[in-house]
N, C-alpha and C positions, 0 to 999 in steps of 0.2 A: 246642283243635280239636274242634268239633263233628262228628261222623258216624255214620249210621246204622248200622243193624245191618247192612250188607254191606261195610262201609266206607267209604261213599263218605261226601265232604268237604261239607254241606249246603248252605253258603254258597256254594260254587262255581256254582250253577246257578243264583242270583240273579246271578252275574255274567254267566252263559251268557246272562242275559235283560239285562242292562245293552250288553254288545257287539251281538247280535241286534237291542235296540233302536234302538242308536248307527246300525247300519248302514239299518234300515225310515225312521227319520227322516229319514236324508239322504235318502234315493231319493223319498220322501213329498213333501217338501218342497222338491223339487230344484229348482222355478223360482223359488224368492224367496231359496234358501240360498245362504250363501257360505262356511260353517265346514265345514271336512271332519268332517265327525260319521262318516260311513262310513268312512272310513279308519280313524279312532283304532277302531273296534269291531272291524274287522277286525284291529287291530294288537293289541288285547286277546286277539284269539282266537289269534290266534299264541304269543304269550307263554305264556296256557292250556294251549296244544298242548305247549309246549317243557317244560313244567311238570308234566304229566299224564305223555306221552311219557319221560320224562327218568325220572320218579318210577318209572313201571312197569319199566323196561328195569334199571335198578338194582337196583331191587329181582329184580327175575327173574336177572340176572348171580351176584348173593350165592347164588342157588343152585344154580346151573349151570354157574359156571366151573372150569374142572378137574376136572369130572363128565366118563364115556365119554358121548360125542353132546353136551356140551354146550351148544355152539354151536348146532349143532341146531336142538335142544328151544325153547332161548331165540328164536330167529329163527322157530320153526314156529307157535310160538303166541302172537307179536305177530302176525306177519303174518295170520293166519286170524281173533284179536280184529279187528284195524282192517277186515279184508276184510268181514268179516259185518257190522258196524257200517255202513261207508262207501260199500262198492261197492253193494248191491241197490237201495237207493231212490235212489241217483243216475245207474243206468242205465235202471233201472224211467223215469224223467224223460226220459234221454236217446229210447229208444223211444218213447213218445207225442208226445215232440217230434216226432221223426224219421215217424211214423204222419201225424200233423197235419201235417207239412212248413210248422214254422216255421223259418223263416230264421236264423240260416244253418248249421242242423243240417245236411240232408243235404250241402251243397258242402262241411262244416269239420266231416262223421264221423270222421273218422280224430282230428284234435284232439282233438275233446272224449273220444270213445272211452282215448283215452292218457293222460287227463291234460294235455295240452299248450297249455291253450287261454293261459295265460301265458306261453307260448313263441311262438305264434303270435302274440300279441299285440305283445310285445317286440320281435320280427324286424320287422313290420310296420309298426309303430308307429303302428298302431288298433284301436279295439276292435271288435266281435264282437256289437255288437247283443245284444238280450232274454240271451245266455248271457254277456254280461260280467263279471256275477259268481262266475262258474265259476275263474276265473285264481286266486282264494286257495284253492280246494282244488287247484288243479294244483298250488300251491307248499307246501302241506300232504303231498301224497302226494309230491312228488319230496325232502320233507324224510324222511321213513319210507324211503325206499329207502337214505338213507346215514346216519343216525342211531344204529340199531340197530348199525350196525359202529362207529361212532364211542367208544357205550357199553363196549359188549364188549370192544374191541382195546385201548382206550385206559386205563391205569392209574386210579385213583381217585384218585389224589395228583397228576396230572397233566390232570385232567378241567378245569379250572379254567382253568387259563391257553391251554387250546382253546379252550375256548368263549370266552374273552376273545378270541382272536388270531380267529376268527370275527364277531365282533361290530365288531372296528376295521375289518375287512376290508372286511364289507359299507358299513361308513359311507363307509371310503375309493372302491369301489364305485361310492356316488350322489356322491362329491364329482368322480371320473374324470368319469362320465356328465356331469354338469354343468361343471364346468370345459370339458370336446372338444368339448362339446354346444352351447357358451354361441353365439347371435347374433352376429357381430362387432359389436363397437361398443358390447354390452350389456351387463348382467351378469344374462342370466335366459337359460332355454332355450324350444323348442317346447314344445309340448303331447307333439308325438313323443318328444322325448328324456324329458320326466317321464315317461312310460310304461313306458320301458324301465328304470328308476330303480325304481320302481315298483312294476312284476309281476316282473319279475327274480329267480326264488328266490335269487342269492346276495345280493341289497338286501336280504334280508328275515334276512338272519343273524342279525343283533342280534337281533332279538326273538324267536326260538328259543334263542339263547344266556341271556338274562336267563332264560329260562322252567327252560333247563339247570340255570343257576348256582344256584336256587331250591329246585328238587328236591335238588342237592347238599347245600346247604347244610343243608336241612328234615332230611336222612339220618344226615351225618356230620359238622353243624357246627350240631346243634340250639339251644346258646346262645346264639352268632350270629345265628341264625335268629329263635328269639327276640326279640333283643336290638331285631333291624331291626324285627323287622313287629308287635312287641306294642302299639305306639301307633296311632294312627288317623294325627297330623300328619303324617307322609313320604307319608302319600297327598294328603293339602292340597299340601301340597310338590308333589308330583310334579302335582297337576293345575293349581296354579299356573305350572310349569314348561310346560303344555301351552300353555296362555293365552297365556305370554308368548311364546311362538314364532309363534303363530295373531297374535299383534298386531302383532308384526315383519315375517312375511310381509306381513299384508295392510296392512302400513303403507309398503310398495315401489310402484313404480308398476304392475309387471308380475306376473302371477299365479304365474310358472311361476319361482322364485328363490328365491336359495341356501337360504334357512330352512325353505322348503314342498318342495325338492325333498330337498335332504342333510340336514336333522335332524329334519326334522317324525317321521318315524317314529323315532328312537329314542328323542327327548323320548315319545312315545306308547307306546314300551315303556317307557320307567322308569315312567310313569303306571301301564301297567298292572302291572308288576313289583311297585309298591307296591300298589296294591289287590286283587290274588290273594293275594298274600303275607299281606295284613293280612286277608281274607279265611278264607285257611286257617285262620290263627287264631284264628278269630273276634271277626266286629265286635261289638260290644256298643251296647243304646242302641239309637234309630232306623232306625241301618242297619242294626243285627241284624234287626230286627223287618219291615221290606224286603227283603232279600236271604232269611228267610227264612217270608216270606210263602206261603201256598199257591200264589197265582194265580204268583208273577214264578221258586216251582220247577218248578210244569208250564212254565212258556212257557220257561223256563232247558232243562228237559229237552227240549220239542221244539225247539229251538235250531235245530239240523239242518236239520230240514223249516223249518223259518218261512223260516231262509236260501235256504236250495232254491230254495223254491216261489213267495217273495214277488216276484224276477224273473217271471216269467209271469203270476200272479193281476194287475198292474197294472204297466209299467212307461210313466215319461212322456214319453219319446221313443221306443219301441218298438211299443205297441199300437197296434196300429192301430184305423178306423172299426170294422171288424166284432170286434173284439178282444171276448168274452162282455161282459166288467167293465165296457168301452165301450159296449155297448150296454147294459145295464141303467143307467149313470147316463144315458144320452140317452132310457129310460123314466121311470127316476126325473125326468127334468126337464122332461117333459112334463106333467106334476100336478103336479111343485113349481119352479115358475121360479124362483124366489128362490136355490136352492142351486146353481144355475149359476156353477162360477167358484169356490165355498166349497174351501176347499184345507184347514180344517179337517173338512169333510160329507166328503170324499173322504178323505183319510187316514183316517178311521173307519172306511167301508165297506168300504177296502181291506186294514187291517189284521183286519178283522173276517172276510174273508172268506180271506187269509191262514191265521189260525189255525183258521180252520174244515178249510182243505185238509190243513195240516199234521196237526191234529191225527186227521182219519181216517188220513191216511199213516201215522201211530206207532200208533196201535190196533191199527189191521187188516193192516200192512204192517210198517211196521219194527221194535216192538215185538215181535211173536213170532219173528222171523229172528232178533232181538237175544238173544232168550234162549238160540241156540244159543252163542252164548260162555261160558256155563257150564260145558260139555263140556270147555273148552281154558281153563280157571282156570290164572291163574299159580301 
């Protein structure tokens, strides 16, 4: 396991840019794509979280349990790490939206102010325009409100078959939603009911639980640990595993069915279960030399912001005529007629201009808030 001198795991943030990517590629690409690339990246980030999440809290418990204030202590400085990390530049967002009066900020404040914009979603059964990618961090932050008690309260020798009995739950979860959901006469559902399947934090269980069982394992079942993720193939494996589901769906007549709706996400958690995993340990080879490239740990580290902001800098069914990004390719295509239409010219510009946002965001914005979590070290 490769890490720097503060400890962090180096390879993880060539993954932070492998999901980040997964997710700008679908949205880039969104009128000719048919492969959920955003989904799996987002289901990466999840597994990450559960993994990250899981690893801190464990570790913070070994020192704190059966301490005066323990509980405390443990709960006061998880909570104050993710609040300084996650809350100031996603509200710092929300404000300027809200200033700008882009849709549908001020009628759906309260939502996104709470986190709820996946609940909202769910209930509804549509989405929420330019902030529709807000719904994984509702289910991110609504995962931090019961986690940390999960850890805590819950034995170490018993952590195990939670997170297992989590993981079935949720899968049985999208099989409920689909099965009560299904058409008469069909065997696929709406577009509504995948939704609620979907953005659902309890859908999303499995891949918090894998990210759990991971941290577990890495702590107090290191040969194990070992044992899984020293090879590279279980990640073949597991992306073979992704393929084959992605081939089954769209090998159906109907989009919205039982393989895309009930397994697609946890075949995309064992995907990413095996590549964090094999990850932490370090890849070797190629992928090492990838994953731990300068360019793909900066864009790994601005993770965050790229997610953030890359909603707004361009979206394909949301911007509108006067949207900046819009108007500057309708100058660009006044002097260049030719790039009218290039769907490769346009993901450039807009991934270019993406990083550009983000990355002032983490210099001048999030980057020094971030360094008050030093103060509140585990």
């Amino acid at each position: 396991m490769r890490t720097n001198s503060e400890g962090h795991i180096i390879q993880l943030d060539g993954v932070r840019f492998i999901a980040v990517g997964l997710v700008l590629l679908d949205h880039l690409i969104v009128a000719i794509n048919i492969i959920p690339f955003g989904a799996l990246g987002v289901t990466i980030f999840f597994v990450l979280s559960g993994f990250l999440i899981s690893r801190i809290l464990l570790k913070s418990k070994e020192k704190t349990y059966g301490t005066p204030g323990g509980f405390k202590k443990y709960l006061r400085k998880f909570l104050i790490r993710r609040t300084i990390r996650i809350f100031p530049v996603y509200y710092l967002i929300i404000a300027l939206l809200f200033i700008f009066n882009v849709p549908p900020v001020r009628d759906k404040l309260a939502w996104l102010a709470l986190y709820g914009t996946n609940i909202y979603i769910a209930l509804h059964k549509t989405w929420m325009g330019s902030v529709d990618h807000l719904w994984s961090l509702a289910v991110e932050e609504q995962v931090y409100l019961f986690f940390p008690f999960l850890i805590f309260f819950i034995p170490k020798n018993k952590l195990v078959p939670v997170l297992g009995l989590m993981g079935i739950f949720s899968i049985l979860l999208r099989a409920y939603i689909f099965y009560s959901g299904r058409i008469p006469g069909t065997n696929f559902v709406t577009m509504g009911e995948w939704t609620v399947a979907y953005v659902s934090t309890p859908a999303c269980f499995d891949s918090f639980a894998l990210g759990g069982l991971m941290a577990w394992m890495q702590l107090y079942k290191s040969d194990l640990f070992v044992k899984i993720f020293d090879k590279s193939w279980p990640v073949l494996l597991g992306l073979l595993g992704w393929v084959l589901i992605q081939w089954w769906a769209k090998s159906l007549a109907q989009p919205f069915n039982f393989p895309y709706v009930v397994l697609d996400r946890t075949m995309s958690s064992i995907f990413g279960f095996m590549l964090i995993g094999r990850a932490v340990m370090g890849f070797k080879g190629w992928m090492a030399a990838f994953l731990e490239n300068p360019v793909c740990i900066y864009l790994g580290k601005i993770s965050y912001g790229l997610y953030l902001y890359h909603n707004f800098v361009y979206n394909h069914f949301h911007s509108g005529p006067m949207h900046p990004t819009v108007r500057l390719f309708r100058k660009i295509y006044q002097y260049i007629p030719g790039l009218e239409g290039n769907i490769a010219f346009e993901a450039t510009v807009v991934v270019a201009l993406t990083v550009l946002v983000a990355s002032v965001s983490w210099h001048f914005f999030e980057k020094p808030i971030n360094a008050l979590k030093d103060k509140y070290a585990y």
